[in-house]
C-alpha positions as CSV (number, residue, x, y, z in Angstrom):
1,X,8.4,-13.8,-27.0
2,X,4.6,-13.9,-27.0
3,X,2.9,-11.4,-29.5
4,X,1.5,-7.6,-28.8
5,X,-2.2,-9.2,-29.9
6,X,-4.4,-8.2,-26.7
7,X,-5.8,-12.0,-26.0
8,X,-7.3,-13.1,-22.3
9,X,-4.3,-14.4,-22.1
10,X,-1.9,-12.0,-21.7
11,X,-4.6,-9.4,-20.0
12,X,-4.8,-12.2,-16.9
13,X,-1.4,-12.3,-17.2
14,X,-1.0,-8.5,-16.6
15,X,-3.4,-8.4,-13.9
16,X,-2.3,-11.2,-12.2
17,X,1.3,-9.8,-12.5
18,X,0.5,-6.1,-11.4
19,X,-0.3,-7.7,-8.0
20,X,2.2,-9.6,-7.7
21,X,4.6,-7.0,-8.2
22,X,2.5,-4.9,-5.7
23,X,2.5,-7.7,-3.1
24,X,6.4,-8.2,-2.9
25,X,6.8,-4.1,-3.1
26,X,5.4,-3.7,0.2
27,X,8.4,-4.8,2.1
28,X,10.7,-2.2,-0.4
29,X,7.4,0.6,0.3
30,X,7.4,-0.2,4.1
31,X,11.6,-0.1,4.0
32,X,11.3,3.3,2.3
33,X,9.1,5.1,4.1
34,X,11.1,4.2,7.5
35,X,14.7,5.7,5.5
36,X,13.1,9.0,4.4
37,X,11.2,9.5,7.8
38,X,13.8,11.5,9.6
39,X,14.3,14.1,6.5
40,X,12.3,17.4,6.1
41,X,9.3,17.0,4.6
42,X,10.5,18.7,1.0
43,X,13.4,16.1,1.3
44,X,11.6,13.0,2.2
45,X,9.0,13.4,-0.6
46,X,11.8,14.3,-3.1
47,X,13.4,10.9,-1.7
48,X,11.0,8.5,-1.6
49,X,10.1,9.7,-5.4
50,X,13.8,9.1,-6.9
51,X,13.8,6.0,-4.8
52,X,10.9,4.0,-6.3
53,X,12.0,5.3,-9.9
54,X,15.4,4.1,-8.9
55,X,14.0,0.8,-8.3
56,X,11.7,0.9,-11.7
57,X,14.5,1.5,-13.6
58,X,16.3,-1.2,-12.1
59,X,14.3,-3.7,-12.7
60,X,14.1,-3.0,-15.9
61,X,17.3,-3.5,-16.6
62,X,17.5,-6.3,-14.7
63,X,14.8,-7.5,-16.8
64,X,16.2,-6.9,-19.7
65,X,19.2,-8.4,-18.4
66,X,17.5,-11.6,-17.3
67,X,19.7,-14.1,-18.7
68,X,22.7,-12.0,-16.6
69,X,19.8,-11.9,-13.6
70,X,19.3,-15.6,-13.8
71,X,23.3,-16.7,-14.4
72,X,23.6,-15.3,-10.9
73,X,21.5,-18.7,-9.5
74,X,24.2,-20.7,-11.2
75,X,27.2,-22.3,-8.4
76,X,30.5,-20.0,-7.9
77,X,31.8,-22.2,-4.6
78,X,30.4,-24.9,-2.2
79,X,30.5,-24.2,1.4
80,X,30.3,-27.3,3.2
81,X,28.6,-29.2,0.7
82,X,26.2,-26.2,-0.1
83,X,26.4,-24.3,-3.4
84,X,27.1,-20.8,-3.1
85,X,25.5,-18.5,-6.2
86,X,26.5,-14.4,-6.8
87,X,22.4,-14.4,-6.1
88,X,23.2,-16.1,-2.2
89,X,25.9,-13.7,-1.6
90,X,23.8,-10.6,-2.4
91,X,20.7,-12.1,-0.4
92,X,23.3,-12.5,2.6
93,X,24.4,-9.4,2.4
94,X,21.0,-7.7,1.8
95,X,19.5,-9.5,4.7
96,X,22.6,-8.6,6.8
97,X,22.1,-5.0,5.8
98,X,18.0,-4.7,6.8
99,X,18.9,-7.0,10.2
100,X,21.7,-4.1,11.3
101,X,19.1,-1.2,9.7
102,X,16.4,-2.7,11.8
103,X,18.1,-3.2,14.7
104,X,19.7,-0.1,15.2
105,X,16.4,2.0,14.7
106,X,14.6,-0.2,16.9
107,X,17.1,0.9,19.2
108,X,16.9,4.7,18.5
109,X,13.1,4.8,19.2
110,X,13.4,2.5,22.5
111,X,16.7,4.2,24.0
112,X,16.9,8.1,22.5
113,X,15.3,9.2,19.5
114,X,17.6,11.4,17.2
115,X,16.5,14.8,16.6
116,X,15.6,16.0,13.2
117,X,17.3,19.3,13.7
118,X,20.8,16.7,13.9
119,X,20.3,15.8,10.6
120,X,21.9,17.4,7.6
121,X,19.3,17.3,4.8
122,X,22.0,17.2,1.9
123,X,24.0,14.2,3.5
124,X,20.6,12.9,4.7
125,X,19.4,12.9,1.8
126,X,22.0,11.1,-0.2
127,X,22.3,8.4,2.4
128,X,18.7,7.6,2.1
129,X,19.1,7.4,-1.9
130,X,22.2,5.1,-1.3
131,X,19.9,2.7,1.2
132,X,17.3,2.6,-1.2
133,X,19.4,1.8,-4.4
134,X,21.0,-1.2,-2.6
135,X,17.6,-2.6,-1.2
136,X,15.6,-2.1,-4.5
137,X,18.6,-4.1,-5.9
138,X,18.4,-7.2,-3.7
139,X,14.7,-7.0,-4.0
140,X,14.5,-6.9,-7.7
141,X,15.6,-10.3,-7.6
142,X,12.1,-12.1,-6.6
143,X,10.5,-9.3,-8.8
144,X,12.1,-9.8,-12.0
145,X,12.6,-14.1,-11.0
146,X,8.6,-14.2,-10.6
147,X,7.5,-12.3,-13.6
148,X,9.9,-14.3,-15.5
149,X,8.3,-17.2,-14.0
150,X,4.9,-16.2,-14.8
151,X,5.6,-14.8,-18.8
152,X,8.2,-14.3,-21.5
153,X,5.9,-11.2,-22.7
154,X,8.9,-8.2,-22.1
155,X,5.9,-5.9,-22.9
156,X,3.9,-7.2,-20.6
157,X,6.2,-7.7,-17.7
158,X,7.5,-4.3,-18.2
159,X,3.8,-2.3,-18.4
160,X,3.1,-4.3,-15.2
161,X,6.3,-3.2,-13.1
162,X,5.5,0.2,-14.2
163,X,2.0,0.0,-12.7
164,X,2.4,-1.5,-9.6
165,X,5.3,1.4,-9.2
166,X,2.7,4.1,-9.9
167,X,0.6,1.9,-7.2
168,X,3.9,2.1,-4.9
169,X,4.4,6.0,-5.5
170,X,0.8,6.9,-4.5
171,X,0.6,5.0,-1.5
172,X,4.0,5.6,-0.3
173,X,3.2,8.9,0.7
174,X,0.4,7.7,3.1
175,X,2.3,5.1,4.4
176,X,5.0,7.6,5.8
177,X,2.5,10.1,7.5
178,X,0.6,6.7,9.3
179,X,3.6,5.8,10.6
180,X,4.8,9.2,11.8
181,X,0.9,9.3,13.1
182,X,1.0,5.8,14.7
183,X,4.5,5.6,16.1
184,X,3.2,2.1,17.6
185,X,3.0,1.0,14.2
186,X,6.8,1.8,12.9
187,X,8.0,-0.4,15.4
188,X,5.9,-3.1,14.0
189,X,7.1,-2.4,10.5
190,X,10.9,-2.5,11.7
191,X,9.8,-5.9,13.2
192,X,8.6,-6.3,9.7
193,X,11.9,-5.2,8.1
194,X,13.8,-7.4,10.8
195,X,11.7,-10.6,9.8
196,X,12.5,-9.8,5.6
197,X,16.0,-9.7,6.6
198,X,16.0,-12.6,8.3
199,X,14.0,-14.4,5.5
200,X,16.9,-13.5,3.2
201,X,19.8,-15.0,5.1
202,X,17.5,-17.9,5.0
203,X,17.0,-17.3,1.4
204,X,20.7,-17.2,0.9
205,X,22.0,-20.4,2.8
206,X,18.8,-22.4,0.8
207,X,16.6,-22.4,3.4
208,X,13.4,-21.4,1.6
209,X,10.7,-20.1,3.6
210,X,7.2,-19.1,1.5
211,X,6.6,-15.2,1.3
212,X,2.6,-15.6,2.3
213,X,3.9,-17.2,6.1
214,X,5.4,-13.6,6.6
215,X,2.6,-11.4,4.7
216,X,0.0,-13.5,7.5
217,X,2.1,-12.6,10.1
218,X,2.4,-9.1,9.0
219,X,-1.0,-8.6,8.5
220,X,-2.1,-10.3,11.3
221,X,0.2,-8.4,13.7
222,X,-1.4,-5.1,12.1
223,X,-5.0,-6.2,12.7
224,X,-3.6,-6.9,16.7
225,X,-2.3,-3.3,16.7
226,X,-5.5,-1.9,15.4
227,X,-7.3,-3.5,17.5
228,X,-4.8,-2.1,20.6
229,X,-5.4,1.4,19.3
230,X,-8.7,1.3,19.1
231,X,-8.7,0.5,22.9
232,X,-6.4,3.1,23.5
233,X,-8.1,5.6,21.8
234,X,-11.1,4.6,23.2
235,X,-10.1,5.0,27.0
236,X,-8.5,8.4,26.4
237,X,-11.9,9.4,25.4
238,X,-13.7,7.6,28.1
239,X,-11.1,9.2,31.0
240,X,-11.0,12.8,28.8
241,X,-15.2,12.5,29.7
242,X,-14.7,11.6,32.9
243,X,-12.7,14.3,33.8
């Protein structure tokens, strides 16, 4: 393990690994906000906070697990010539898990919405904490694999998770009220969810597919949408004139 001597070193390191950890949050941030969405407001907020602790303590443990977390890469069958790890299985499982999450959501805003006054905040509320445990699980996996990738400095790795969750926690907030602003938008970020789940089937039966392909296609899809409600926005005005 590297020493707790401040050199440029390990500063780059922490910078470099504080957005990092931001970067692959957003999908976990984005899955979040769209589970706590349909709880009252006192609920939601309570939610969202236990769920992003839930995921920093888990990847701390994970982290201080990491020879368990990387044991899970090693073979446990071979499927038609393919090795099969613990970590494929969870990644196929997680990926099945945001596909059917996405899905059916997707269909409750296109067919009938749910009402909130259906939903019972106590069992709400625990479902949402469930959800969120198993995600932040699966996606510790690229979190805790990448810093470990990046440095052996525990301290370091550890001080960095915990920032970019403080970084998580502030903006998560936001994140829920623009998409309960912009419904347009939480359809995009189901897309968004579909498309991670997808990745980690692929992920799970070795087909590697590079995280900044779907963070371009995300962002670029969001600049589209901007762009589509500025028009809106600004024709309502124009025809609100008119009239």
């Amino acid at each position: 393990m590297e020493g707790f001597i401040l050199s440029p070193e390990i500063i780059i390191s922490f910078l470099t690994l504080s957005m990092l950890e931001i970067v692959l949050g957003i999908d976990n941030l984005i899955f979040i906000a769209l589970v706590v969405e349909k709880l009252p407001k006192s609920y939601s907020d309570r939610a969202r906070q236990i769920g992003l602790g839930l995921a920093l303590v888990i990847r701390i443990i994970m982290l201080l697990g990491v020879v368990w977390v990387m044991s899970l890469t090693k073979p446990l069958i071979k499927i038609f010539a393919v090795d099969v790890s613990a970590k494929d299985i969870l990644l196929l499982a997680g990926g099945m898990f945001l596909i059917g999450k996405s899905t059916l959501e997707m269909h409750s805003e296109i067919v009938a919405e749910e009402s909130e006054n259906d939903i019972k905040p106590m069992s709400g509320f625990m479902g949402a904490i469930t959800q969120i445990a198993l995600i932040d699980f699966v996606f510790s996996f690229d979190s805790i694999i990448t810093a470990v990738g990046l440095t052996t400095n525990i301290p370091v790795i550890i001080s960095a998770i915990i920032v970019s969750m403080i970084v998580m926690l502030a903006a998560s907030g936001y994140i829920s009220e623009f998409l309960k602003k912009y419904p347009t938008f939480k359809m995009l970020a189901l897309s968004f969810i579909l498309m991670i789940g997808t990745l980690l089937m692929a992920e799970g039966m070795h087909f590697h597919v590079p995280r900044g392909y779907v963070y371009f296609a995300f962002a670029f899809s969001m600049f589209v949408e901007i762009l589509n409600n500025m028009a809106v926005h600004r024709r309502r005005k124009h025809a609100k004139k008119n009239n």
